[in-house]
NUNU-154982 format. One record per residue (C-alpha): residue in three letters; z, y, x. Coordinates in steps of 0.25 Angstrom, whole numbers. Each point is the difference from the previous one (the first is absolute). Layout:
BEGIN
<"ALA" <Z Y X>> ...
This chain:
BEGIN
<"UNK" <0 0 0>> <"UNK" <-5 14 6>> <"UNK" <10 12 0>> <"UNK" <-6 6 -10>> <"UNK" <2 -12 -10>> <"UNK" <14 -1 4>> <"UNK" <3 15 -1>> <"UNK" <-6 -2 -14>> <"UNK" <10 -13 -3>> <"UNK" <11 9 4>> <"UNK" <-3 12 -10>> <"UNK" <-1 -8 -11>> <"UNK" <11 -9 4>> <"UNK" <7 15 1>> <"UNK" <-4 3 -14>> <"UNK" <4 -13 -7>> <"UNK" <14 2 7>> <"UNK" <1 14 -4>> <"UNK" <-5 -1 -15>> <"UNK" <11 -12 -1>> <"UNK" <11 8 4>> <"UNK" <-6 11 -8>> <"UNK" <-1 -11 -13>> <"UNK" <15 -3 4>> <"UNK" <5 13 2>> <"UNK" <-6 3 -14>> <"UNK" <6 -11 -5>> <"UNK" <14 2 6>> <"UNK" <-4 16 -6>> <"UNK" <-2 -7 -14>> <"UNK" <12 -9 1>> <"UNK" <9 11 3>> <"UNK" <-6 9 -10>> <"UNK" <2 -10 -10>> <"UNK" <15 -4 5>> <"UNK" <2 18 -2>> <"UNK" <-7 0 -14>> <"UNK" <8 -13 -5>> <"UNK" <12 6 7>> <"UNK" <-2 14 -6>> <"UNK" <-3 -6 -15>> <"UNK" <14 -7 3>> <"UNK" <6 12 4>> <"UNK" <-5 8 -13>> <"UNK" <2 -11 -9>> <"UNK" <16 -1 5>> <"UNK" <1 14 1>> <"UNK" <-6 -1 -17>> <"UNK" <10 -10 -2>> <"UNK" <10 7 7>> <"UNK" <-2 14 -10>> <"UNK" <0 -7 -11>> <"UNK" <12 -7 3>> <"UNK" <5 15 3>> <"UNK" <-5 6 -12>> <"UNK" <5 -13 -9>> <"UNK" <14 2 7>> <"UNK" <-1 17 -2>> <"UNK" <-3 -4 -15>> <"UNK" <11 -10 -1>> <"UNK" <9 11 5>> <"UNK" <-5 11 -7>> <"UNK" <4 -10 -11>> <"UNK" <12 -3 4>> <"UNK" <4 14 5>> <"UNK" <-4 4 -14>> <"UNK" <8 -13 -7>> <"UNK" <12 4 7>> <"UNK" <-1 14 -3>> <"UNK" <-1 -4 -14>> <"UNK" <12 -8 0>> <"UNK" <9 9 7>> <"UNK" <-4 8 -13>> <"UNK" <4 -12 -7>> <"UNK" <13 -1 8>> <"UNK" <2 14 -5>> <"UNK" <0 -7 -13>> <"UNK" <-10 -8 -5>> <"UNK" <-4 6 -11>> <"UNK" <-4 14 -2>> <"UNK" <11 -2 -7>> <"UNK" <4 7 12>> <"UNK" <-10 3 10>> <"UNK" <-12 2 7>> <"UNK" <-15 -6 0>> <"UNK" <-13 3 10>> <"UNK" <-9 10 2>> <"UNK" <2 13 -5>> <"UNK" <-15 1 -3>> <"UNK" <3 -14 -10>> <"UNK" <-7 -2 -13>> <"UNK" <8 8 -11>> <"UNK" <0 -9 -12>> <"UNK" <3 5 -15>> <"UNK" <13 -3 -5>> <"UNK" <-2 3 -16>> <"UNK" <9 -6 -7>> <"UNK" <16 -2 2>> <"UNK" <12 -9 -5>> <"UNK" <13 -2 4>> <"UNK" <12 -9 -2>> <"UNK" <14 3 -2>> <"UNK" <11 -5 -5>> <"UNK" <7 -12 -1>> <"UNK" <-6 -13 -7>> <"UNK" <-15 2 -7>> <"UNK" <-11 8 10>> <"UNK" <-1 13 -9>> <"UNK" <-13 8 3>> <"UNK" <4 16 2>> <"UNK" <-15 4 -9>> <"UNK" <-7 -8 -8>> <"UNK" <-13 0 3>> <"UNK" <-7 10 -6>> <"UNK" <11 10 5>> <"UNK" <0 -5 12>> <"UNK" <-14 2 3>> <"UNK" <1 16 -5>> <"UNK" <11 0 8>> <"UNK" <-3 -4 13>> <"UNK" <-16 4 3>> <"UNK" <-6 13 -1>> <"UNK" <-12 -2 -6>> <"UNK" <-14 5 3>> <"UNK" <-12 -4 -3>> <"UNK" <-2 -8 13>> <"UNK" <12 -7 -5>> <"UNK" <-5 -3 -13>> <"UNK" <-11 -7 6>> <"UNK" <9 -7 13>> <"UNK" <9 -5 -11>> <"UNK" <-12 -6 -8>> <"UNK" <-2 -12 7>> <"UNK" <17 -3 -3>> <"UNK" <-2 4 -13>> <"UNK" <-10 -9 -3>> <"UNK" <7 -11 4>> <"UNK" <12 4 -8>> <"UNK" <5 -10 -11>> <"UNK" <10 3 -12>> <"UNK" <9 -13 4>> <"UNK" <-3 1 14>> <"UNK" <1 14 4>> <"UNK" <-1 -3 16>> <"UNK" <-14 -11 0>> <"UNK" <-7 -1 11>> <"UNK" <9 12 8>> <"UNK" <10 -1 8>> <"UNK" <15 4 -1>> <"UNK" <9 5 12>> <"UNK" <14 -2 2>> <"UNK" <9 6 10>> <"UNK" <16 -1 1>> <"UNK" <10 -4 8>> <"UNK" <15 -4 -3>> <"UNK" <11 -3 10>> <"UNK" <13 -11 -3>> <"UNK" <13 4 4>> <"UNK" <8 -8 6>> <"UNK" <-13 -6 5>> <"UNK" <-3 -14 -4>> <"UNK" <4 -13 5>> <"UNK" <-10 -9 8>> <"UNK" <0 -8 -12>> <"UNK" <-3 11 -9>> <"UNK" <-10 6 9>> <"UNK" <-7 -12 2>> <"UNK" <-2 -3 -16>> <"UNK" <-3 15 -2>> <"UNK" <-12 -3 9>> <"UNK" <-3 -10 -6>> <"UNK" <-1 5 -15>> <"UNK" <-9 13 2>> <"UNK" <-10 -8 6>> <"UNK" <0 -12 -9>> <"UNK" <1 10 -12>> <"UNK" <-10 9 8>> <"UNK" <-10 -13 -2>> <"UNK" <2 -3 -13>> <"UNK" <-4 15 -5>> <"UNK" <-11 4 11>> <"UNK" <7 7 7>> <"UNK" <-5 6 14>> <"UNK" <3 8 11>> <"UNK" <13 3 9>> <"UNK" <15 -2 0>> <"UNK" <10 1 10>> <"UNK" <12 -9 -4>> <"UNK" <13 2 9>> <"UNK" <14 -3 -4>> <"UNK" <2 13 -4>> <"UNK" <-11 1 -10>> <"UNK" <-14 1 -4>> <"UNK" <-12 10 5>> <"UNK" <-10 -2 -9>> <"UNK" <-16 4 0>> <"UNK" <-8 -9 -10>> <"UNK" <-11 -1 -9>> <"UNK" <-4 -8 -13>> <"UNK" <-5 3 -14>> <"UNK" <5 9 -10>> <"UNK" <8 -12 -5>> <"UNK" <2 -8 11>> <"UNK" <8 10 6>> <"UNK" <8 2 -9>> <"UNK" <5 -13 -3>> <"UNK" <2 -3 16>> <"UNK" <11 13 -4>> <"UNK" <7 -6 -11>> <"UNK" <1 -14 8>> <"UNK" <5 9 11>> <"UNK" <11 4 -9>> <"UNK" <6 -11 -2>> <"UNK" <2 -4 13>> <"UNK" <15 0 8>> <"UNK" <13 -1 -5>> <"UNK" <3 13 1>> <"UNK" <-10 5 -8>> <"UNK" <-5 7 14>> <"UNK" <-13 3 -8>> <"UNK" <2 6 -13>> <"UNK" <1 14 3>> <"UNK" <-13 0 10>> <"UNK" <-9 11 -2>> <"UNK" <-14 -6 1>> <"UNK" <-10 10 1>> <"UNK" <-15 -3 -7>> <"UNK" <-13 6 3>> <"UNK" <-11 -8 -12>> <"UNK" <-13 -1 2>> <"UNK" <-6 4 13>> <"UNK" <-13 -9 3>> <"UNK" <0 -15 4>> <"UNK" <-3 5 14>> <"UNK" <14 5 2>> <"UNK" <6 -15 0>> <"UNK" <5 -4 12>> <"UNK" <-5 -15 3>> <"UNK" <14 -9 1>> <"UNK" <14 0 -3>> <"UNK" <7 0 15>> <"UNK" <16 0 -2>> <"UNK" <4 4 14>> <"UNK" <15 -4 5>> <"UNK" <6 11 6>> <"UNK" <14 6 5>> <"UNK" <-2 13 -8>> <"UNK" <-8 5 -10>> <"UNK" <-2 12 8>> <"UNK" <0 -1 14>> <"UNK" <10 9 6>> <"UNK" <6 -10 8>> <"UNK" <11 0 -7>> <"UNK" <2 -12 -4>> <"UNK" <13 -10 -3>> <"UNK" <13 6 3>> <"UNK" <-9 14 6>> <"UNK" <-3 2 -14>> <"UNK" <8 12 -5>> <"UNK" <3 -3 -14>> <"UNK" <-11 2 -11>> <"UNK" <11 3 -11>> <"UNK" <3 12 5>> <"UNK" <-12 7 1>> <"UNK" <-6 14 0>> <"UNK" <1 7 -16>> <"UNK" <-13 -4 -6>> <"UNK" <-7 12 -7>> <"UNK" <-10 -2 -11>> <"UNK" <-12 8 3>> <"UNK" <3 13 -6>> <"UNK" <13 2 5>> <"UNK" <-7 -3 15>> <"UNK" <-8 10 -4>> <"UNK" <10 11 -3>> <"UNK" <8 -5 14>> <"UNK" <-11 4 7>> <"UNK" <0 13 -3>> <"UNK" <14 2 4>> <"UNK" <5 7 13>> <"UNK" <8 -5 11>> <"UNK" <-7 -14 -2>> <"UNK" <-10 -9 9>> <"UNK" <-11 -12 -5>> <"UNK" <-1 -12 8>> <"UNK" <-13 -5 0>> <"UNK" <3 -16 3>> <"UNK" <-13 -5 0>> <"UNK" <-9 -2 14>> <"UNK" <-5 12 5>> <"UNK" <-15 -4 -3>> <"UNK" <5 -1 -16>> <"UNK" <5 13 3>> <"UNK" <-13 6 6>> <"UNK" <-7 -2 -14>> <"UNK" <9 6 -9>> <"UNK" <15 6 -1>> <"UNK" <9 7 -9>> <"UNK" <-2 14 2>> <"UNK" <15 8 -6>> <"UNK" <-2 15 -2>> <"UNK" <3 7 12>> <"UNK" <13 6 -7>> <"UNK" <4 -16 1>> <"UNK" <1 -12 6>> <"UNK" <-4 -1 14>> <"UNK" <-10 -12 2>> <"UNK" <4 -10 12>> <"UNK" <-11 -10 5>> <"UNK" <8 -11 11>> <"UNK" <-14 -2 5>> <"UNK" <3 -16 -3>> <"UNK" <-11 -10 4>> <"UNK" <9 -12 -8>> <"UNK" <13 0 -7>> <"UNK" <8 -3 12>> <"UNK" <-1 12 8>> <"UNK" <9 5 -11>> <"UNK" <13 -3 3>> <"UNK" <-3 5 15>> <"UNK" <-5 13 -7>> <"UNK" <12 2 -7>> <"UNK" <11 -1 11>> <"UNK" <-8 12 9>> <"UNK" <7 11 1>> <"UNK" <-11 8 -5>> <"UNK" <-1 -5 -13>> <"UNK" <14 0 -2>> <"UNK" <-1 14 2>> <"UNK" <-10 2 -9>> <"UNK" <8 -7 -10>> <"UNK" <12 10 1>> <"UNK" <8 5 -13>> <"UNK" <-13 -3 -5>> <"UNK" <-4 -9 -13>> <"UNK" <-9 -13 3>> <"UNK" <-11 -3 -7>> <"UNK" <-10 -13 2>> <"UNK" <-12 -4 -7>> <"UNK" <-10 -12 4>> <"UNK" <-11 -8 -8>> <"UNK" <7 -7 -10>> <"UNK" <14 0 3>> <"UNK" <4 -11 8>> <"UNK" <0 6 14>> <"UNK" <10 11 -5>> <"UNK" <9 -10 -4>> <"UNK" <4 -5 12>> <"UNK" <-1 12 9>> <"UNK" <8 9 -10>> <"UNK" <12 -12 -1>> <"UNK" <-2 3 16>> <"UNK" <4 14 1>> <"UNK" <10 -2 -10>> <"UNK" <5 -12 7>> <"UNK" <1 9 13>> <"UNK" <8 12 -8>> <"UNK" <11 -9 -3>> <"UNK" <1 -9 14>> <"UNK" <-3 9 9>> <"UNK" <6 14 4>> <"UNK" <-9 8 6>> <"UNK" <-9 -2 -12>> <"UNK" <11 3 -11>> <"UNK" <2 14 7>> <"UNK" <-15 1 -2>> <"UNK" <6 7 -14>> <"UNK" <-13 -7 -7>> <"UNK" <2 6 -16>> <"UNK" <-7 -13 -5>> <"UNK" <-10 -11 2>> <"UNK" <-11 -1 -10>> <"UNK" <-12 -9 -1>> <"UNK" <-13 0 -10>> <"UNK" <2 -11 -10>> <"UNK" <-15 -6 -2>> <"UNK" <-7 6 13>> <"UNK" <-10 8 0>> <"UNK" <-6 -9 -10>> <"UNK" <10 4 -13>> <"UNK" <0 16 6>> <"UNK" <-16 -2 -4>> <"UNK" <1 -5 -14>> <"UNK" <9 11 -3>> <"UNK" <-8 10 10>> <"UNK" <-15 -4 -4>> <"UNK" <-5 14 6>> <"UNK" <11 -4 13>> <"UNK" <10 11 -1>> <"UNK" <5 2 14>> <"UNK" <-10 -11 5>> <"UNK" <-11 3 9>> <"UNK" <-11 -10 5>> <"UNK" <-1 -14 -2>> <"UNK" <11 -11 -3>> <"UNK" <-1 -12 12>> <"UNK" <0 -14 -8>> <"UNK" <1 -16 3>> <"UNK" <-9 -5 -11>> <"UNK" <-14 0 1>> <"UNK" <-2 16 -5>> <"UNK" <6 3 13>> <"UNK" <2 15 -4>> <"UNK" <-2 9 -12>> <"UNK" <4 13 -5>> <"UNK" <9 4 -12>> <"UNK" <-9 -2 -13>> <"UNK" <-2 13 -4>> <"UNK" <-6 3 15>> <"UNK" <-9 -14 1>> <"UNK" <-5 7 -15>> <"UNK" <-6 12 5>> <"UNK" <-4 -6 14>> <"UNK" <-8 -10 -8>> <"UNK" <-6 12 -9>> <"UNK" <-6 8 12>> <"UNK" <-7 -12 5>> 
């Protein structure tokens, strides 16, 4: 072979070499291509699956966060029988048509219905044709069809019940609570019942008279139920869940904490709160949660009452509020009033004060002139206020109308719609 043949064998020898390793370093190029796009997709995908799982968890928080909240307002008492509810940009529901019960034995309704219903809603022509659709589905025998009836109240036992006792009491509000429909939330402690349910227009009222004959202390006779009728089908809460609980309220107070119940605040009616608050060398204790406080208050004339928020975010950080020196100073030679949703928290915050004037000395030389609670919250001060008298703003509830104004308001609110 001549050099110029071998010189050719070399070159092309050169070249197959060259495009091997350049088939191979493409090759390896690819591969690790490939092993950076799979490893990337993996990345993206675990990083996919890692913000879902955070977004899941957030949600589940926010949930929680949000159940919580709820339930501290619950702890507050359960019920808006005494205390607060969600947004302040809520739904606002209707809340036409208004019965109560009092009195020991037989439920008595405090209007018939007609009366009730002139008595209670300010009509407007946008009412006539809200109120249609209920209307329509009204029957002479059955006055509350197809609607829904609320029912809010709250009774404490003293002495409090025995485990025995407690347990069966459990026991037959929920079992009657089945037998008539009844749904919706009730916290049962050994000192009493919480109570924020829902039913028929009958149904209801038969879960009250059963309730009535419970105890051998006639511990129910005298309870003060308090009825809204027919509000839509919407407004039923899904289940009946009997919670057991160490208060009704949740001050923690509970057991031998608890100052005694019998020797509460005086229990005014509406109109005589009414009148108090325009008297001088007074103060109004706002015992709700601040954020219930932040939607609507009592307002006393500025020749009156002077109005004291605590700035609670739950019921417990009452007791605290009450031994500063501050507020003890702000309750010098002075009258206490309080006031909440439904009466209930003012029960045991007013027997605490009152507890504290008798047992402890700095407090007695407080000269407090008296201790006076709202008999029936906010909630009774409406029906006898339906234009809200010293009310401004929204009232804060725990049933599924989170908030509403007196009636009178809600009227003409719905009329410039």
């Amino acid at each position: 072979m001549g050099k110029y043949e071998a010189a050719t064998t070399d070159a092309k020898a050169g070249v197959k070499k060259r495009n091997a390793e350049q088939r191979k370093a493409l090759k390896k190029a690819k591969k690790q291509l490939k092993k950076k796009i799979s490893s990337a997709r993996k990345k993206a995908r675990k990083e996919r699956k890692r913000e879902k799982k955070e977004r899941k968890l957030e949600k589940k928080n926010k949930n929680k966060n949000k159940k919580r909240k709820h339930e501290e307002s619950i702890d507050s008492t359960t019920s808006r029988n005494d205390e607060p509810s969600p947004s302040n940009e809520l739904p606002i529901i209707d809340s036409p048509y208004v019965a109560e019960l009092d009195g020991p034995g037989a439920i008595h309704s405090a209007l018939d219905f007609d009366k009730t219903r002139s008595d209670s809603v300010v009509s407007t022509d946008k009412d006539a044709n809200a109120n249609a659709s209920a209307d329509a589905n009204m029957d002479p025998d059955d006055p509350g069809k197809g609607l829904t009836t609320l029912l809010l109240f709250y009774q404490y036992v003293e002495p409090p019940w025995d485990a025995q006792t407690y347990h069966a009491g459990k026991t037959f509000v929920e079992t009657i609570g089945e037998k008539h429909g009844i749904t919706g939330r009730m916290r049962v402690a050994r000192e009493g019942l919480n109570c924020t349910l829902t039913g028929t227009y009958h149904g209801i009222r038969a879960w009250c008279r059963d309730l009535r004959t419970f105890g051998d202390r006639d511990e129910f006779k005298k309870t003060e139920f308090k009825l809204t009728d027919h509000l839509p089908r919407g407004q039923l809460f899904p289940k009946l869940h009997a919670f057991e609980v160490t208060e009704i309220v949740n001050y923690g107070l509970g057991g031998t904490r608890a100052p005694p119940i019998g020797k509460t605040g005086v229990h005014l009616e509406p109109e005589d709160y009414h009148a108090k608050m325009g008297e001088k060398d007074t103060v109004i204790i706002d015992v709700r949660n601040h954020y219930e406080a932040n939607i609507g208050k009592f307002v006393p004339p500025k020749t009156g009452a002077e109005y004291i928020d605590p700035n609670m975010r739950k019921s417990t950080e009452f007791p605290v509020w009450l031994d500063k020196p501050e507020t003890k100073e702000m309750l010098k030679n002075k009258q206490v009033l309080m006031y909440c949703t439904g009466g209930v928290r003012c029960e045991r915050a007013s027997a605490l004060l009152r507890h504290k004037i008798d047992t402890e000395d700095d407090v007695k030389g407080l000269g407090i002139k008296g201790v006076y609670q709202l008999q029936g919250g906010i909630d009774k001060y409406f029906k006898h206020f339906p234009d809200g008298g010293n009310w401004a703003g929204k009232n804060y509830v725990f049933d599924k109308r989170f908030a509403h104004a007196p009636p009178a308001v809600e009227g003409k609110e719905r009329a410039r719609e």
